[in-house]
DODOSE-475798 format. One line per 3 residues: number of its first residue (from 0); their letters; for each residue y, z, x of C-alpha. Coordinates in steps of 0.25 Angstrom, whole numbers. Layout:
% DODOSE-475798
NUM = A = Y:Z:X | ...
This chain:
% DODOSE-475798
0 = XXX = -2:-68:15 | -5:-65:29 | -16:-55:35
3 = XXX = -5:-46:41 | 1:-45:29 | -10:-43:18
6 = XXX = -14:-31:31 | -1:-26:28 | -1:-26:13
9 = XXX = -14:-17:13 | -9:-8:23 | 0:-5:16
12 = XXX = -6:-6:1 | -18:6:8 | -3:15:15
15 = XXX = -1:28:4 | 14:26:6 | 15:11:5
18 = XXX = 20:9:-10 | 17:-3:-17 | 31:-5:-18
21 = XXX = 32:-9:-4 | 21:-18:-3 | 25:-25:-13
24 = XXX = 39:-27:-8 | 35:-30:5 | 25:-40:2
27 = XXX = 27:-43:-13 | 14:-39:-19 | 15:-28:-31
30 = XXX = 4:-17:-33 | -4:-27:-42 | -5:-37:-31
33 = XXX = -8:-27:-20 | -19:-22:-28 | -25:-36:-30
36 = XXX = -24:-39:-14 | -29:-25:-12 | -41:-27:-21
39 = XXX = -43:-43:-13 | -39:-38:2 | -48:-25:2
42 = XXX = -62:-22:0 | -68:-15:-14 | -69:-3:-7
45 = XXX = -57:-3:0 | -48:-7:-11 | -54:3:-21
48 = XXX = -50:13:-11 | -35:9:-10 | -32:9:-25
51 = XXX = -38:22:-26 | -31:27:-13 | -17:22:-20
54 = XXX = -19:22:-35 | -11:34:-40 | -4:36:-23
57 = XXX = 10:38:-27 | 15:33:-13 | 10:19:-17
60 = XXX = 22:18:-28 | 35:21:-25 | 41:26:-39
63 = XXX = 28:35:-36 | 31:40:-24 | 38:54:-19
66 = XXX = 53:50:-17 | 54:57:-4 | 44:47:2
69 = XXX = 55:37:8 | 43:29:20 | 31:20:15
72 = XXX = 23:27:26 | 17:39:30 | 27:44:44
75 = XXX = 15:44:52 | 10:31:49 | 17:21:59
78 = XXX = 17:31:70 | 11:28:84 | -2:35:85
């Protein structure tokens, strides 16, 4: 796996309205698996704090989520500041 894309992976694994689902549909790697490259990407510290920040985050699964919520990201996020 290249460095631009394990970057990408947690990018995406730390954004709120990223699902799990689309991670692992883009790069094949289920919520098990992406906990495991968490835990051996990220610091101690660093990975306690994201499984706190998405443990129990319904944006992070998709059967969870609101169904009005139709973008994996928030509308200000891609904008030009």
């Amino acid at each position: 796996m290249q460095t631009s894309e394990q970057s990408r992976i947690i990018e995406m694994a730390w954004e709120d309205r990223t699902p799990f689902e689309a991670i692992e549909k883009q790069f094949n790697m289920n919520e098990s698996e992406l906990i495991k490259f968490m835990r051996a990407q990220l610091k101690p510290s660093s990975f306690k704090l994201w499984r706190t920040r998405v443990s129990g985050r319904t944006t992070k699964h998709l059967k969870l989520r609101n169904t009005e919520v139709q973008r994996g990201y928030c509308p200000t996020q891609y904008k030009v500041r």
